[in-house]
N, C-alpha and C positions, 0 to 999 in steps of 0.2 A: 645431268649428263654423266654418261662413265667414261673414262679415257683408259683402253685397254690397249699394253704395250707388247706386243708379240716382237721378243728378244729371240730370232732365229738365230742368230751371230752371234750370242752376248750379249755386251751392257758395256758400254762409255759414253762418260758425260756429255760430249760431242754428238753423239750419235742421236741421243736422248733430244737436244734439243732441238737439233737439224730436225727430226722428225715431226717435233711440234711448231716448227715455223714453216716446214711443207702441210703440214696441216691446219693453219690457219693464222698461227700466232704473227703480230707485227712487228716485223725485223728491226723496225723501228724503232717501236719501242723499247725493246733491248738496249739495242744502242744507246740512245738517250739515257735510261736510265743506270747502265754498266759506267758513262763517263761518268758518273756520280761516286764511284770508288777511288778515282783520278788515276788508274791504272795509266800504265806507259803500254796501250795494247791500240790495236784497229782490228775491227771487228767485220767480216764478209761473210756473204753467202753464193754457193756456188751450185750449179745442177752437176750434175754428173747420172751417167745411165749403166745401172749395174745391173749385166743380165738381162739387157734389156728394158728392165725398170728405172722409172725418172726420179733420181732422189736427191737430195738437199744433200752439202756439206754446210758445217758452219764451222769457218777457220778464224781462231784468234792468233794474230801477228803481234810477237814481243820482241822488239829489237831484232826485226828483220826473220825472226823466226819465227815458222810457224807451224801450229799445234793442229794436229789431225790423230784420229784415234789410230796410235801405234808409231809414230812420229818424236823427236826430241825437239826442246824450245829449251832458254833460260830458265833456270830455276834460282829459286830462291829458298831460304831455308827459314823461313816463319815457325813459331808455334800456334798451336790453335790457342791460346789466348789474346797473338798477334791477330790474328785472323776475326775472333771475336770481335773484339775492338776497334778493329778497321770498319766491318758490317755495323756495328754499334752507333759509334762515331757518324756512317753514313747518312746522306736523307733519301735513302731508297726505303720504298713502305713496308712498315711494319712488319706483316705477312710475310712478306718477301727476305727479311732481316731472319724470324725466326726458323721460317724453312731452309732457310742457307745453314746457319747455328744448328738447327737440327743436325742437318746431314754433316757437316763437319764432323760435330762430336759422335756422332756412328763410327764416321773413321778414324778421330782420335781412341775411340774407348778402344779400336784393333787395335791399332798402333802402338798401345802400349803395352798390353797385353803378348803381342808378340818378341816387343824390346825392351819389357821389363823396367820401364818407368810408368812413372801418373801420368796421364791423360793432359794434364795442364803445362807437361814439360817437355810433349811429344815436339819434337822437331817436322813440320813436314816437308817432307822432299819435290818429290812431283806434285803431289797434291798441296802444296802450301806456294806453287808457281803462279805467276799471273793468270796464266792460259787456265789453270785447272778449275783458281780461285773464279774466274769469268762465269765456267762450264756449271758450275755448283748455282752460281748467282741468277746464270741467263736460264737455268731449267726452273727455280724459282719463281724466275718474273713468269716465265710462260704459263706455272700454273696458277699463276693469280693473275694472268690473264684472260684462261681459260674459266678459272672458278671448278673443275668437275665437281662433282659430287661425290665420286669414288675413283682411287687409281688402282687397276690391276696389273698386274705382270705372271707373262708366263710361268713356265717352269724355268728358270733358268739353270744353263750348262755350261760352261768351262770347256776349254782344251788342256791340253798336256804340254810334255816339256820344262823346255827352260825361257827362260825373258832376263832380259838386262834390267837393272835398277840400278839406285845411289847406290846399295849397298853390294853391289855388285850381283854375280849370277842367281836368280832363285829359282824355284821350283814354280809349276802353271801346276792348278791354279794357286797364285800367289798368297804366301802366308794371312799378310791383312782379307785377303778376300775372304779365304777361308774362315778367318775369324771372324765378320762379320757376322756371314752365313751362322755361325756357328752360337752367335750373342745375341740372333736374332731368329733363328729358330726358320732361316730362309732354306728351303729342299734345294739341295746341290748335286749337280751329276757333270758328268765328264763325256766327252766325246771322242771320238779317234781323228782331232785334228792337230797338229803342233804346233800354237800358237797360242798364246794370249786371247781369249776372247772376254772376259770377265776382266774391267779396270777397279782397284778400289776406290776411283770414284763412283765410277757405274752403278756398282752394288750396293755401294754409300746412299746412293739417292732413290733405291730403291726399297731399303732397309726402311728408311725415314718417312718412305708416302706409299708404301705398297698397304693396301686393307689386304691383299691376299696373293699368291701365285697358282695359278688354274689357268686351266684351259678357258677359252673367252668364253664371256657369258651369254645366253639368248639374249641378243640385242637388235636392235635395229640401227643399220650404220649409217652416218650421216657424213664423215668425214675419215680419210686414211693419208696419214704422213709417210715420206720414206724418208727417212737419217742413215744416209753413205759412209762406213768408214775407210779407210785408206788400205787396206792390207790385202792382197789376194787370198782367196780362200777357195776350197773344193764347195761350199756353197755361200749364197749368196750374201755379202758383208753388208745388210742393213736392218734397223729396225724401224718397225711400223707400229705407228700412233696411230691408235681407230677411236675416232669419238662417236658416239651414239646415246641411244636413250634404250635404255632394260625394257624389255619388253614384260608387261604383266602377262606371261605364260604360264601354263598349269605347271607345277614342280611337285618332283614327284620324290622329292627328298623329305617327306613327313611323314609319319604314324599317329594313327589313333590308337590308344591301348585303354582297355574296358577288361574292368574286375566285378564281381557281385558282392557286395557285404552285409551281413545280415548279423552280424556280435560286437558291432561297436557303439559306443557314445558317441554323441554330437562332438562334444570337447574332443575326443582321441580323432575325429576325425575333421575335426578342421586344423588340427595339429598337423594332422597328415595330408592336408590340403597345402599349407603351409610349407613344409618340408619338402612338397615332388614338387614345387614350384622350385626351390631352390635347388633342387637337383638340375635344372634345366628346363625344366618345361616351359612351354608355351601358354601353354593352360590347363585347369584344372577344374572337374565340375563333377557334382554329384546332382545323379535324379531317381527319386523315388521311386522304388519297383514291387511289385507283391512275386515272392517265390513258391514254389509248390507249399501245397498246405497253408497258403492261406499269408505265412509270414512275411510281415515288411521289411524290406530291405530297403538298401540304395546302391544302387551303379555308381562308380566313378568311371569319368571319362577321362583322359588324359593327351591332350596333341603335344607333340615331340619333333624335333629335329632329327632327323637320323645321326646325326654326330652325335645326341645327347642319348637315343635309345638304353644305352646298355645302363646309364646311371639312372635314368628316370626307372627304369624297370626293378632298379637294386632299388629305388629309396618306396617303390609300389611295397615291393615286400617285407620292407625294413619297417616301415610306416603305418600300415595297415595287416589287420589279419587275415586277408586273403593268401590261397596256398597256390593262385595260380591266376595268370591274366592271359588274355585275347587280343590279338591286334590287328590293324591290317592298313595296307599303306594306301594314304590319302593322296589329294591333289588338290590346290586351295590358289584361290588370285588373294593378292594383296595391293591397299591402295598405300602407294608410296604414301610414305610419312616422316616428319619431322617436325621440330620445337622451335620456336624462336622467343630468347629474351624477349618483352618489352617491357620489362619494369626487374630493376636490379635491387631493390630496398623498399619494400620484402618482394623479393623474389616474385616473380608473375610471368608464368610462360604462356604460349599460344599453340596449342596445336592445330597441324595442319596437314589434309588429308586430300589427298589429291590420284584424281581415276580420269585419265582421258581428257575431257572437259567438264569434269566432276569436280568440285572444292569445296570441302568442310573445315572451318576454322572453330575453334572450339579452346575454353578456358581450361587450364587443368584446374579439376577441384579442387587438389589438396593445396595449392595455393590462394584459391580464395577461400578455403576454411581460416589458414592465418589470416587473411585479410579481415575477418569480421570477429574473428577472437577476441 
C-alpha cells in the first residue's frame, strides 16, 4: 500500500493525523494507546466541512486548552532527551517509540542549529508541549496501524510573513522549518499567502517518513482522508491522505544504452561491467556480435534510470573503449519486490515477487552459499 499525502495548505501534526483517522485509522486506538504516556490531555475528533469538503479535526485538550493547527495550549519546556525518555520509559510499541524519536530528533538537530547549542540540550517549546508531544506519537501509532509500504508527500510550500513564537516574532517560513528542509534535502517554495502554513512539527514528520516529494504516483485509490486545520485561508485548509496500491504501469523514466566493442579483453570488460553497474545502472550485459569484415565483437547493453543516465553514460566511456553509444527510451512492468528475514545466524533471506495474483518466493543464493560452506 502507498499512503500519498497531498499538503495543498502545508503540514501540521494535527492535520496530518485527522486525515489518517478520516481515512481509516481507529480513533481508538489512539486513545488507548496515547493514555499510555499518562499525559494530563483528552483527546477528540471532530467533522468540520471546509469548502464544502467533510473533514476530520483531531483536538488535543490540556488543561482546558486546546490545540488545533494555529491555536495556543500550555506549554512546557522539555528537552528532547526528556522527551526520549518518556517514549523509552513508555509500553507504547516499539515501532511506534522509534518513529516518534525519529521525528523528534529532525527537529531537535533544527533547533539547534538555529540557537546554537547540541541537539541533546535543545529546550523545546511548542513542540516539547503535551499537545504537540501527542501529535508526533498519534501520527506514529496511525502509521503502524496502517503499515504502508511507502509514504509520499507533495511538493510542499510555505507562506510568508510573520507568526508569534516563545521567542517572540519570526519570520514564515519559520527558521526551524527552514532548517529542516535544509538538513534534509526537502524542495521548499513559498506562496503569496501570510500565514504559517508549514509547522516544525509538520515538516518534522515528514523529513522522518517521506521516501520522496512528487506529484502522486500512478495508483489506484482505495481510500482519501481530509485533516481540517483551524485557520481561514484564500484556499482550502486541509490535507488529504490517499491510500492505494501502485499500479504496475508502463514508465517511461528508463533507457537502454548500447555500444559496439571490438578491442577489448574479457578481463577489461567485465571490469567494465563492474563499474557501469556501480555507476547506477540497472543492468549490464554483453552479446556477441560479428562486425563488418567478418570481426567479432560484443554489444553491451546497459538499462538505466533516467536520474542515473548522465553517470551511467560518463562511466560507458570512462570504462570501455568505445567512442560513442545509442540509446533509446524504454518502457518495462515490474513485479513488486521485497526480502524478508527468516533466519538471523547466518543470515537467510526470502525473496518475494509478487504480479496481480502471481507469487514467487525464492532463496537468495548467496546466503545459502554460506550455509553449505
Amino acid at each position: 500500500m502507498i499512503l500519498y499525502f497531498d499538503a495543498i495548505s502545508g503540514l501540521a501534526g494535527d492535520m496530518l493525523v485527522a486525515s489518517l483517522i478520516d481515512c481509516g485509522v481507529d480513533f481508538e486506538y489512539i486513545k488507548s494507546n496515547i493514555s499510555l504516556l499518562k499525559l494530563d490531555v483528552e483527546l477528540s475528533v471532530e467533522e468540520r466541512f471546509v469548502n464544502g469538503i467533510k473533514a476530520k479535526r483531531f483536538i488535543v485538550n490540556t488543561h482546558s486548552h486546546s490545540h488545533e493547527h494555529g491555536s495556543n495550549s500550555t506549554h512546557h519546556h522539555r528537552t528532547f532527551e526528556d522527551i526520549k525518555k518518556m517514549l523509552i520509559e513508555s509500553s507504547l510499541p516499539e515501532t511506534v517509540k522509534e518513529m516518534s524519536i525519529r521525528i523528534f530528533e529532525k527537529i531537535a538537530l533544527a533547533e539547534a542549529q538555529v540557537h546554537g547549542k547540541a541537539p541533546e540540550d535543545i529546550s523545546f517549546h511548542e513542540v516539547g508541549a503535551d499537545d504537540s508531544i501527542v501529535d508526533i506519537v498519534a501520527f506514529s501509532l496511525c502509521i503502524d496501524y496502517l503499515k504502508p509500504e511507502e509514504i509520499i508527500f507533495s511538493p510542499l510550500c510555505d507562506g510568508r510573513g510573520f507568526t508569534k513564537s516563545m521567542h517572540g516574532i519570526i519570520p514564515v517560513p519559520a527558521p526551524a522549518v527552514l532548517e529542516i528542509a535544509r538538513q534534509n534535502g526537502i524542495p521548499l517554495s513559498t506562496k503569496d499567502i501570510e500565514s504559517e502554513l508549514i509547522t516544525p512539527t509538520g515538516i518534522g514528520i515528514a523529513a522522518a517518513v517521506a521516501s520522496s516529494f512528487s506529484q502522486m504516483p500512478n495508483m489506484t485509490i482505495e481510500k482519501i482522508g481530509y485533516g481540517a486545520g483551524t485557520k481561514e485561508l484564500p484556499v482550502p485548509n486541509v490535507i488529504r491522505a490517499i491510500t492505494g496500491k501502485k499500479n504496475m504501469s508502463f514508465d517511461d523514466d528508463y533507457f537502454e544504452i548500447f555500444a559496439n566493442i571490438d578491442d577489448m579483453t574479457g578481463e577489461h570488460l567485465s571490469l567494465a561491467l563492474e563499474k557501469i553497474m556501480q555507476s547506477g545502472a540497472l543492468d549490464v550485459y554483453f552479446t556477441p556480435i560479428y562486425m563488418k569484415k567478418g570481426r567479432p565483437a560484443y554489444k553491451i547493453g546497459v538499462i538505466t534510470k533516467a536520474k542515473n543516465f548522465d553517470n551511467v553514460v560518463y562511466a560507458i566511456f570512462r570504462w570501455t573503449s568505445t567512442i560513442g553509444v545509442r540509446f533509446v527510451k524504454m518502457q518495462r512492468i515490474e513485479m513488486e519486490r521485497y526480502e524478508k528475514i527468516i533466519q538471523d545466524n547466518t543470515e537467510l533471506r526470502l525473496k518475494i515477487s509478487s504480479y496481480e495474483d502471481i507469487k514467487r518466493i525464492k532463496l537468495e543464493f548467496e546466503d545459502i552459499k554460506k550455509l553449505i560452506e
